[in-house]
N, C-alpha and C positions, 0 to 999 in steps of 0.2 A: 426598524425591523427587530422583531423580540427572537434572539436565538435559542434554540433549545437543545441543548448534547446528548445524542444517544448513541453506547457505544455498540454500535453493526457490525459484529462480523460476518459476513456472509461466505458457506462454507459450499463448494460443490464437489458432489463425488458422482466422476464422471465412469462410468462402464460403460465403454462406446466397439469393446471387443476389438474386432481387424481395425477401427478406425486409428488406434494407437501403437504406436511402433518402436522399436528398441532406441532408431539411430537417432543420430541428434538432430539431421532434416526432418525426419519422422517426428520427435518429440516440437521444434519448431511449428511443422503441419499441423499438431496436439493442440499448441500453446495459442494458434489461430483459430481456429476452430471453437477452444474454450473462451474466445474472445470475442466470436460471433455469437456464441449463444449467450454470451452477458448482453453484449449489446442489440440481440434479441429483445431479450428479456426490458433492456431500459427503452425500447422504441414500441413495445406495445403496450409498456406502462404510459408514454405519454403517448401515443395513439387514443390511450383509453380502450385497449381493445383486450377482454382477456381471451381469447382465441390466439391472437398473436401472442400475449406475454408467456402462452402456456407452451408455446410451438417447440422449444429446445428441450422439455419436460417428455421422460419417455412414457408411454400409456401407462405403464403402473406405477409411477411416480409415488415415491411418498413425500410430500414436502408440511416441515414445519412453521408454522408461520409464529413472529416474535411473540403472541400472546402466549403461544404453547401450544394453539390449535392445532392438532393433524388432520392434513386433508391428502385424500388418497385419491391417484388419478391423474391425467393429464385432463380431462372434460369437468371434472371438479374444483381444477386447479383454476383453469380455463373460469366456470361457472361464477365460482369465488369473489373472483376477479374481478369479473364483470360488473358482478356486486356491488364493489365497494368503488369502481369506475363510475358509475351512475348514481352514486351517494356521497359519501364521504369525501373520496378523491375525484371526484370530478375535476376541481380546479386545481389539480397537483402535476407536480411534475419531478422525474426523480434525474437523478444522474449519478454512476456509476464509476468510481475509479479502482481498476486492479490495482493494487500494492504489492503481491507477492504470488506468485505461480510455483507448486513444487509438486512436483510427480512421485505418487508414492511408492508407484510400480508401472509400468507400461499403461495399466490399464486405469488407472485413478490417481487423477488430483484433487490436491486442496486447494482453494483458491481464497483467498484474503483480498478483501475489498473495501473501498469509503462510500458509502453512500451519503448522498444530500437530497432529501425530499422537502419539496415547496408547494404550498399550499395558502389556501385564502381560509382565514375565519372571519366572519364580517365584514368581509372587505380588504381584509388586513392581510398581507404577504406574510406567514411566515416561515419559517426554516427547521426543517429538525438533520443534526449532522450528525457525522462522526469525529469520535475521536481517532484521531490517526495513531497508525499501530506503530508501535515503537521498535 
């Protein structure tokens, strides 16, 4: 298997308003929630569905993608998606590990992550990871 290191971090800033709370159950209830919508996000990457991977994305999302792309939207994000589901990654599959959770204020977090995505070129499994954050 030929490895290939790519360092992801992956950032979200979440404004979910009443959803987030001062106390520390409240922040807990936050830190779950921000944990459903990763794992969201990683079960409609391997669905292959960009409808689902866009579902935790709010309608006027702005989200940047690693090339530098901005795509504006959850139905665009969703669209995108789809795209590169039915091409490129078809035979991929990702998986997601949080590494650090920190609240900047009630209402946003940063989230720090490793991703591992797998994919076939010719036949061939291979890997692109991250480097783990230190």
């Amino acid at each position: 298997m030929n490895r290939h290191l790519l360092t992801m971090t992956v950032l979200f800033l979440l404004a979910c308003g009443a959803v987030f709370g001062q106390s520390n159950s409240a922040k807990t209830e936050d830190e779950k929630a921000i944990r459903a919508n990763v794992e969201q996000i990683v079960n409609g990457w391997n669905m292959k569905s960009g409808a689902e991977f866009a579902k935790p994305f709010a309608e006027n999302s702005d989200y940047v993608v690693i090339n530098g792309m901005h795509i504006k939207g959850r139905s665009a994000i969703a669209k995108g998606h789809q795209q590169i589901f039915d091409a490129i990654y078809k035979d991929s599959r990702v998986a997601v590990t949080i590494k650090q959770m920190r609240f900047l204020r009630p209402d946003v977090a940063v989230v720090h992550s490793e991703s591992n995505l797998t994919f076939k070129i010719n036949g061939e499994e291979r890997v692109k990871g991250t480097v783990p954050l230190r």
